[in-house]
Structure formats: structure tokens, C-alpha cells
C-alpha positions in Angstrom: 38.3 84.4 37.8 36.0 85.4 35.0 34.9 88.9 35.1 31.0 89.8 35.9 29.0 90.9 32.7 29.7 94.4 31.9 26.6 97.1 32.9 24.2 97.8 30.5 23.2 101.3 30.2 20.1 102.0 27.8 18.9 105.5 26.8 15.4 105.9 24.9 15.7 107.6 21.8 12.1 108.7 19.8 11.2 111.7 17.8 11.2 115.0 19.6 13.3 114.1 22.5 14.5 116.6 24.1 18.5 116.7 23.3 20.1 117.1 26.7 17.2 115.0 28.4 19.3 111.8 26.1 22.6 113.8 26.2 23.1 114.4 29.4 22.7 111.2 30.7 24.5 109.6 28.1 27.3 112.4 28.9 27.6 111.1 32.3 27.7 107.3 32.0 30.2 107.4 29.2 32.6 110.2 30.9 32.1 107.9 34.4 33.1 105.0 32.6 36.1 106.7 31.3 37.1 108.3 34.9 36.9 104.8 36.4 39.4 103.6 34.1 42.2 106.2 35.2 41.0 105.8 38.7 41.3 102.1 38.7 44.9 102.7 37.5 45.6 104.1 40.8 42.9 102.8 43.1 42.0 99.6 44.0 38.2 98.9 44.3 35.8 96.5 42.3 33.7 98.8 41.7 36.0 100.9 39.8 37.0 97.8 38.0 33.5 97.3 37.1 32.4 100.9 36.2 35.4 101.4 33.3 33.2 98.9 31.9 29.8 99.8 31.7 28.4 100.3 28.3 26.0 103.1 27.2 23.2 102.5 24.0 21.1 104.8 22.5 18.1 102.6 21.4 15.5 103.6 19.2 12.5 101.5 18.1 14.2 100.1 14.3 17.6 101.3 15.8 17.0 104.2 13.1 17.8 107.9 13.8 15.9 110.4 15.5 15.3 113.5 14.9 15.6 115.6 18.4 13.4 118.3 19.4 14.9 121.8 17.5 15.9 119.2 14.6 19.3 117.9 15.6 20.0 114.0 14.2 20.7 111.6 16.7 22.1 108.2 15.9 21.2 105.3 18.1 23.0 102.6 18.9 21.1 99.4 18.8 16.8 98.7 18.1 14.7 97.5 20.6 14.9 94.3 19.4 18.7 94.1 19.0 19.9 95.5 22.2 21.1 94.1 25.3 18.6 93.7 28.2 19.4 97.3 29.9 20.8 97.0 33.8 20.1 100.9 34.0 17.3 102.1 31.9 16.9 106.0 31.3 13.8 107.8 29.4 14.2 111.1 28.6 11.8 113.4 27.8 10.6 116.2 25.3 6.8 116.0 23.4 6.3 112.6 24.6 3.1 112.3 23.1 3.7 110.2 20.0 6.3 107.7 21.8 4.4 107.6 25.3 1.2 106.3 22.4 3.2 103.9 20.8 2.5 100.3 21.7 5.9 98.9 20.6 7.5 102.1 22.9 5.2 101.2 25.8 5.5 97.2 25.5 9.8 97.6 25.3 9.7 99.8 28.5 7.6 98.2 30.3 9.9 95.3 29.9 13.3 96.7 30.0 11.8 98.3 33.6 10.8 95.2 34.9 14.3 93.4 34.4 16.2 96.7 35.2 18.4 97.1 38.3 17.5 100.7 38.0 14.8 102.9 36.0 15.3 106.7 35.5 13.2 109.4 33.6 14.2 112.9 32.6 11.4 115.5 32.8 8.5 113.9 31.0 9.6 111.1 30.1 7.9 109.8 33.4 5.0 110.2 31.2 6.2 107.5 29.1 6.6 105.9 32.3 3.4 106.0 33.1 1.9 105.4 29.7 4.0 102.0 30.4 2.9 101.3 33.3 6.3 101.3 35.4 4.6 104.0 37.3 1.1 103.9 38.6 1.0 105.4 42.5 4.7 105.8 43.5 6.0 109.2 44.0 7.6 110.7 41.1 8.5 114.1 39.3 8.6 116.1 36.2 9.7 119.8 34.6 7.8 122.2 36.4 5.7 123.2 33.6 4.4 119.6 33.1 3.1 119.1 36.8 -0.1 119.8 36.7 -0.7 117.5 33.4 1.1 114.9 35.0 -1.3 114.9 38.5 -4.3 115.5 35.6 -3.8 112.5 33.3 -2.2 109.8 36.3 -3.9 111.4 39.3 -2.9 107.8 41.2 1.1 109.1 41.5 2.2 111.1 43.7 3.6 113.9 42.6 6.6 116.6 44.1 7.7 119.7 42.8 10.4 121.9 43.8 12.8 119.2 43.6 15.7 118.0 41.4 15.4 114.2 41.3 12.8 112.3 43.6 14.3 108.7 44.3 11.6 105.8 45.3 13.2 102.6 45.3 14.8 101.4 42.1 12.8 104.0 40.6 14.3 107.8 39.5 12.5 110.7 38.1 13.8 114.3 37.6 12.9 117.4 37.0 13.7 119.2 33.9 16.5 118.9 31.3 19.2 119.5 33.2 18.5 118.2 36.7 18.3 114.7 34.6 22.3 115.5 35.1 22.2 116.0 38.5 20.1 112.6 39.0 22.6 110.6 36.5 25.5 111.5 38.6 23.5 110.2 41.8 23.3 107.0 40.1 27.0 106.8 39.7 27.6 107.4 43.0 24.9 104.7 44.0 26.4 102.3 41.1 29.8 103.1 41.5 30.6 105.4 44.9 30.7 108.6 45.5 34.2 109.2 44.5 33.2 108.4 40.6 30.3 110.6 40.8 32.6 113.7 42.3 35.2 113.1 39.8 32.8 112.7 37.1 31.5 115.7 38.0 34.6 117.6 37.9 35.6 116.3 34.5 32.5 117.9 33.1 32.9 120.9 34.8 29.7 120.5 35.9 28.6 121.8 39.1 26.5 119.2 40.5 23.7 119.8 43.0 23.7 116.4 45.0 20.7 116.9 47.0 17.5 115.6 45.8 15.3 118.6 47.3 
């Protein structure tokens, strides 16, 4: 029996994002994928199966790097135009305001979101998002600093503070930086189980706040 396709995982990469907005995510996926394969050693489960599996890019526009907020070099992985149609797409944040602008940034996310199983944004990357149109008047979050400039330029969403992660649907938005952690090891446990996401978590050392509010 051939084997399903493996999961795509894309992270957006652009100028100024914030590191642990794209790191963090990118952290979890790739150390889930790696937990699943020793637990799948010892654990029968398709899902486990299917998890060690999953691969994670970090795609920039020309697949060029970028240069992170406090000038650390990332390197991505594949260009919007090379890389695979994402099954999870992830947009971190950071000053948003030159890739939330770009048409070519809007016009790939809008359409990665529409095929994708599941959207996620870290802090304000929902204003990409938005600037995208994947959001328009569902309820969302952002970094607490950034609320009132999200409810000012897309008064049509709905939008929480005080929480971690808000979930609506297929779509995910966090709070800041490091709650985009918290909210990536959710969506291990709703890709994979909740076994994946705890062990994940432990690997990391990570202490991971698994409610939402």
C-alpha cells in the first residue's frame, strides 16, 4: 500500500520577521517530526507513521535570504514559486509593513490559505493575513501591543486579547512571539495527537501552556 503524501509545512520568511515568530514554529514541526519517528518505533499509530514525515520550508519570495528583525540571516528553503503547495501554512510576524504591502506576498498567501488544511499567524503576522485577505471578520489575535492597530486598520475582525492562541476553524492566530509556540504545539496535537505534542514539548524543555485563554 503506497504511503499518503508527506505534510507540507510552510513558514513565511520576509525582511524584518521577527526570529522566534519563524523559529519557533519551525522548532516545533521539525523536533515533532523527529519524536514521531522514535515513537513510531515503539507505538503503533498512523498518525505517528505520518507525522515522522512531515516536512518543514522556510519560503521566501525569490527563495533568497532574509534578514530577521535585530539582523540575524535566515536561509529559506524554497521561493514561492518553487515550493510545494503548503498543507499547514504559518506567517509569523515582526514590522509587517513592507511584506503585508507586497502584492506578490499578499497574492502567494492568499493562495497557499485557500488550499491549506490549516492557516496559522504569529503576533502580527495576522496583519499579513489580513492585508491577504484570509481574514476579513473572523475572530483573531495579535501581540498585545498591536491590538488596537489591528481593531483600527480591519475594524471588521474580531479581535481578543488576553489570550495565547484564538482557534476559529482552520484558522490560528496567536499572541506574541512566544505563544506562536504554544499554538504550534496545539497543532501537533490536532495533526498528530496529544501524545506528540506532550513529548514534543518535553524534548524542548518547553513548558507549554495548552490552553488557549
Amino acid at each position: 500500500m503506497s504511503k499518503a503524501p508527506a505534510l507540507q509545512i510552510g513558514i513565511l520568511g520576509f525582511d524584518e520577521v521577527e526570529v522566534l515568530d519563524l523559529a519557533g514554529p519551525y522548532e516545533v514541526f521539525t523536533t515533532a517530526a523527529r519524536m514521531a519517528a522514535r515513537m513510531a518505533g515503539t507505538t503503533s499509530g498512523d498518525e505517528l507513521q505520518a507525522a515522522a514525515r512531515w516536512q518543514v520550508h522556510c519560503i521566501s519570495q525569490h527563495g533568497t535570504p532574509v534578514r530577521a528583525r535585530a539582523g540575524l540571516v535566515i536561509q529559506a528553503s524554497r521561493s514561492f514559486a518553487q515550493c510545494p503547495r503548503p498543507d499547514v501554512l504559518v506567517v509569523p510576524g515582526g514590522v509587517v509593513d513592507q511584506a503585508a504591502q507586497c502584492p506578490a506576498t499578499q497574492a502567494w498567501v492568499a493562495e497557499a490559505a485557500r488550499h491549506a488544511r490549516l492557516t496559522a499567524s504569529v503576533c502580527t503576522g495576522v496583519f499579513i493575513l489580513a492585508s491577504a485577505g484570509v481574514v476579513r471578520d473572523e475572530l483573531v489575535t495579535t501581540h498585545w501591543e498591536d491590538l488596537d492597530d489591528l481593531r483600527r486598520q480591519h475594524p471588521g475582525l474580531q479581535v481578543r486579547e488576553g489570550v495565547r492562541w484564538v482557534e476559529h476553524g482552520t484558522l490560528l492566530t496567536s499572541a506574541g512571539i512566544s505563544a506562536g509556540i504554544d499554538m504550534s504545539l496545539h497543532l501537533v496535537a490536532r495533526l498528530a495527537g496529544q501524545a506528540l505534542a506532550e513529548r514534543t514539548a518535553r524534548q524542548m524543555d518547553y513548558r507549554w501552556l495548552q490552553q488557549a485563554d
